[in-house]
N, C-alpha and C positions, 0 to 999 in steps of 0.2 A: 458620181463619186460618193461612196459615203465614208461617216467619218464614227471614228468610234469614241465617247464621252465616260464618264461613270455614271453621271447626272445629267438631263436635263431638266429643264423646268419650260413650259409651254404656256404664256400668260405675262404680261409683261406691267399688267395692274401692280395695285400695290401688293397683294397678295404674294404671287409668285416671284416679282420684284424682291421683298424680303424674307421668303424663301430662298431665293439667289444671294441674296448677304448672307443671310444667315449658314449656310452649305461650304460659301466662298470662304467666310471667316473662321469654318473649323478646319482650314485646308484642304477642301475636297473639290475636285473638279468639277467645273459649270459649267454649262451655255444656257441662257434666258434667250428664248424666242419670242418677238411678240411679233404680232401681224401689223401694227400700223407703226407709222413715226410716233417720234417723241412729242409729250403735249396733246397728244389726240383726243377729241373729244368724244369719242363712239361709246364708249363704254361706262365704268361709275367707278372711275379714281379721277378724276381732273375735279379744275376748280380750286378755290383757295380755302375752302372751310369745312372739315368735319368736324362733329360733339365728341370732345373726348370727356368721360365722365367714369364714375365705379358708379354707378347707379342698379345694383344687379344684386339676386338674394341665390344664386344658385350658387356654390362654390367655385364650380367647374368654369363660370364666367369672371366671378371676384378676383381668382387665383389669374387669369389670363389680363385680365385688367389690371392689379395691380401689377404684374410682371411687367406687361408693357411703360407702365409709366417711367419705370427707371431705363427700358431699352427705348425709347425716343430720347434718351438724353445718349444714352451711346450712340445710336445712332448719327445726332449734329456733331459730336465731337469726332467719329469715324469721317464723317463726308467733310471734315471743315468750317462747319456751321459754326454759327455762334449761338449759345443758348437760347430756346424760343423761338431758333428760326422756322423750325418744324412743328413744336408745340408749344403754346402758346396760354398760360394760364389765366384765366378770366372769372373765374366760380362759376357754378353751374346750378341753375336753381329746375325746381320741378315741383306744379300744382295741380291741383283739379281732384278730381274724384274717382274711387277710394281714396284714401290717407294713403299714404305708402306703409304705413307701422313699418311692415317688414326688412322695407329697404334700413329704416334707419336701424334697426335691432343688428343690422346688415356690418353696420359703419360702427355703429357701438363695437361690437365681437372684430371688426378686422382694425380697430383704430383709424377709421377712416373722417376726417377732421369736417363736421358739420355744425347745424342749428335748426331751429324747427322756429320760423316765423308766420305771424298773422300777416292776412292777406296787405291791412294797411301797414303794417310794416314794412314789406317787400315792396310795395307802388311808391314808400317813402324813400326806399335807399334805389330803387330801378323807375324810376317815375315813365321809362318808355315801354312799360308794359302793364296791362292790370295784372290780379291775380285772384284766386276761386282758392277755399281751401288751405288749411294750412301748406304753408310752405317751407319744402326741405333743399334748404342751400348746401350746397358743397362746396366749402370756403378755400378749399387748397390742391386739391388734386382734380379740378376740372376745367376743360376751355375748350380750343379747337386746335384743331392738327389741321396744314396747310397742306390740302392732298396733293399737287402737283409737286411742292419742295418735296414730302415728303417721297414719292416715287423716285424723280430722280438722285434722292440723297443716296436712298437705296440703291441705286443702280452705278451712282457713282463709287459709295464705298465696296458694292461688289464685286465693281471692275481693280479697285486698287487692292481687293485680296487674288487678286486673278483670274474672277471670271470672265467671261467670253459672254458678253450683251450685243443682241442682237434685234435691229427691228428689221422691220418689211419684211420678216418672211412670217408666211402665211403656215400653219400646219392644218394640211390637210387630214391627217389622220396618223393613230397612233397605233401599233398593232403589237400587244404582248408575245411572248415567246416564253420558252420553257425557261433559258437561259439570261435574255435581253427581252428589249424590247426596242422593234421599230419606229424611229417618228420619220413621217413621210412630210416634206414641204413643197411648195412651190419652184423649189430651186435646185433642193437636194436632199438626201436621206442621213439622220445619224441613226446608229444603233447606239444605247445607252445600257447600265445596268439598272438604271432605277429612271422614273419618268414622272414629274411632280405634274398635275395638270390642275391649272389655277386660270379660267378662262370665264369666268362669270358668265355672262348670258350665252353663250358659247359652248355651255359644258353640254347639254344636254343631247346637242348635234357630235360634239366628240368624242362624247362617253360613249353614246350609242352605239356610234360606229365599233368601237374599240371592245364595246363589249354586247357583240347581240345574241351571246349565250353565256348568259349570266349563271355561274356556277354557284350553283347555291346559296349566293345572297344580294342585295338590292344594287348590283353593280353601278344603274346608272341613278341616279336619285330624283327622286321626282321634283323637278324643279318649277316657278312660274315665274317669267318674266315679262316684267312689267316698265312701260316709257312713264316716270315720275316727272312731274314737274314743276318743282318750288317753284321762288323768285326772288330775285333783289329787290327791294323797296327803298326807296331815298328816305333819307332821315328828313323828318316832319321838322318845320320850321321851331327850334328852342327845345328839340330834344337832345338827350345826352350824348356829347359825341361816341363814336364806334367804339374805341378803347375801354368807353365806361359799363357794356354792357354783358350781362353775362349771359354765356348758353343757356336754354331755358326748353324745356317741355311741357305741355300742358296736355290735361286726361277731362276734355269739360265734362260736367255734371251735365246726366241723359234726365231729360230727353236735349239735344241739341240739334244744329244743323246742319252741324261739319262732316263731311264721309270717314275723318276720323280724329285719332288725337294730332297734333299738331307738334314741331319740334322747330327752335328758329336759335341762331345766332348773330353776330357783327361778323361780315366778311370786309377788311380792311381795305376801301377806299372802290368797295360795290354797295355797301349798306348793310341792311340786316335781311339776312337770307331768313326764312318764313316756307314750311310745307307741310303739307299732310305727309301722312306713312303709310304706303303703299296700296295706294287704290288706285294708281292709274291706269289706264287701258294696257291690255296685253297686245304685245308687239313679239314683232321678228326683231334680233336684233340687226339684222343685214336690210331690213325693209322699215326700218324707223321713220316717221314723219317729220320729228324733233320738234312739231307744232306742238303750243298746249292745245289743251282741248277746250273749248270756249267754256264752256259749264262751270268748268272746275275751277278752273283759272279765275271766276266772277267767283264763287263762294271765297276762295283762299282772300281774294279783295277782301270781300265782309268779314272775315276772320279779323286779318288786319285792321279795319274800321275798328270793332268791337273791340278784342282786346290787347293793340298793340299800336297803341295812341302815339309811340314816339316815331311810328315810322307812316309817312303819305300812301295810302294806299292807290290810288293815281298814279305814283309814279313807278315803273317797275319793269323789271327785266327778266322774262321766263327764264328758266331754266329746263334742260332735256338730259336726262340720264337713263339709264337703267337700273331697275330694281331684280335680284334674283331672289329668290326666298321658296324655302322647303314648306311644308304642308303647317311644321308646327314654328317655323323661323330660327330654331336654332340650324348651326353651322353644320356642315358635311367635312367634318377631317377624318380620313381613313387613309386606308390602302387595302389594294385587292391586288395579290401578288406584287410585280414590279411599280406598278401603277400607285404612286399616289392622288387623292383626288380632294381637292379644293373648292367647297361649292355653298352657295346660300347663305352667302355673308350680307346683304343688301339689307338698308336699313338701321344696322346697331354694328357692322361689323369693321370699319375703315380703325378705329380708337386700338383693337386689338392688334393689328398690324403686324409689329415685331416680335410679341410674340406667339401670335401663330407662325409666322415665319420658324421660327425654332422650333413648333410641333412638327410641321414641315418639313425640316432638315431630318429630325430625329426618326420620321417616317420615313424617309427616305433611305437612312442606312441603317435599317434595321434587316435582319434575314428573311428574304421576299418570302419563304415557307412559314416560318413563325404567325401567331397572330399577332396582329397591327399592337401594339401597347404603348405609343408616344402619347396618344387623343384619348380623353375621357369616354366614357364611352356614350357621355351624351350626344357626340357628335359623330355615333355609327353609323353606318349605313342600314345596319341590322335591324333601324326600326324602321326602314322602309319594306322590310320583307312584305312580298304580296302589295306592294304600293303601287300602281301603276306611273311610267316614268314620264314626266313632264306633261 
């Protein structure tokens, strides 16, 4: 049987998850597909803690960042929530080397509520971290977002605008049309007018297929995914409880002996999560190991040792996700005809959530002939022209 939709959306992450709010609540008809149950951990929206921060000097990020801030609070109040239940404000600090200048000229120009402290200043008011470097706090608009609350808040309020959520089925493949486009699953066939695909490590196998004659431009995006793996660390004996700490990145001054910069928060009643940024080994996502890898896993220790004294490094609980990430790390939002495509958020992209969700929707009802105009165009596919895919 198949069935016919206006919309689907294929991806049941956070991503296409508020994509599906965001479509449901202008009253347009949905079905969100995802391939596994609710909770699942395969992919890189589970867990209880992403960095939400404006820490960004390009516009095209500023403007998506601050919009989002105020759509996680529609968001709780849409699903039910209570304030904070999704996001979670804690200040967000960031040291090490270069200075940032930029960021703050950043926060200056958008009103964005800061201060610029000496290192022993920040070890005095966060005494469970050292610090390198002036340091630039973000006193009000940064913490962490609860990625599992937030998916299914999403999924719940875009069930009560009336879409149609959907797990276990698997999409097999996606196949555009002059008019429609096909989505094929494991169970059954819809035909849509528009097809959002938001599938993180995943995309590169469904792109492909969907598009293996690329009409004149970089249909499928060269993507690299990669099995990351932070960790929980027990709070060290007389450090400041979870509640007192704030998100934190650090950029150490080279030479060093970390494979990179490092980015750590409180995840509430795991510790304080702690990781490098995207150096882990390339994986299948269907053939994941979800082991860490012993090497790495002993440096992130030493990291902790060095400069993050409030938490045991001894004590500690891997963590296994997926990173997807384009060649230069910014995000893939487009559309190529009916197809929109959602890709290379890994790393900086969970904070922006709702509203990419909204570029999403807007991509999606726009006239499949026209060119794409929802997405900045930092985030074309056009600079992958001549890129080879994945």
């Amino acid at each position: 049987m198949t069935e016919h939709v206006s919309h689907v959306v294929v991806g049941g992450g956070v991503m296409g998850s508020a994509a599906a709010w965001q479509l449901a609540r202008a009253g347009h008809d949905v079905v969100l597909l995802e391939r596994f149950e609710p909770g699942h951990a395969h992919g890189a929206s589970h867990g209880a803690s992403r960095i939400y921060r404006t820490t960004y000097t390009q516009p095209a990020y500023l403007d998506l960042a601050q919009e989002a801030f105020g759509l996680w609070r529609e968001l709780e109040r849409d699903a039910g929530l209570p304030a904070d239940a999704v996001l979670t404000l804690t200040g967000g600090v960031s040291h090490g080397f270069p200075r940032r200048t930029e960021i703050g000229d950043a926060f200056v120009a958008r009103g964005v509520p800061h201060e610029w402290l000496r290192p022993e200043e920040a070890a005095e008011r966060w005494p469970g971290l050292r610090f390198e470097g002036d340091v630039l706090h973000e006193t009000a608009t940064a913490g962490r977002v609860h990625a599992d609350r937030a998916v299914a808040a999403f999924q719940s309020a875009a069930r009560s605008h009336g879409a149609d959520v959907r797990h276990g089925v698997h999409v097999r493949h996606v196949h555009p049309g002059a008019g429609s486009v096909r989505v094929v699953t494991d169970r059954y066939d819809l035909v849509a007018d528009t097809v959002v695909v938001a599938v993180g490590a995943w995309s590169a196998g469904l792109l492909g297929a969907a598009f293996s004659e690329p009409d004149g431009v970089a249909s499928v995006p060269p993507l690299v995914v990669t099995q990351e793996q932070p960790a929980h660390f027990a709070l060290a004996p007389g450090a400041p409880a979870e509640d007192a700490w704030p998100s934190f990145t650090h950029a150490p001054a080279e030479p060093h002996p970390w494979p990179s910069g490092v980015y750590g928060l409180a995840t509430p009643g795991e510790g304080i999560k702690v990781g490098f940024h995207g150096v882990g080994p390339r994986t299948d996502p269907d053939r994941r190991t979800y082991r860490p890898e012993p090497g790495q896993l002993a440096q992130l220790q030493d990291y902790v040792r060095t400069w993050v004294p409030g938490a045991d490094a001894d004590r500690l609980v891997p963590i296994s996700c997926t990173y997807t990430t384009t060649p230069d790390h910014d995000f893939v939002l487009d559309r190529v005809g009916r197809v929109v495509i959602a890709a290379g958020f890994s790393g900086h992209g969970f904070k922006f959530a709702p509203s990419i969700g909204r570029v999403l929707a807007e991509l999606a009802r726009e006239e499949p002939t026209a060119r794409p105009a929802a997405a900045d165009r930092l985030f074309s596919l056009a600079r992958f022209a001549g890129v080879p895919a994945g």
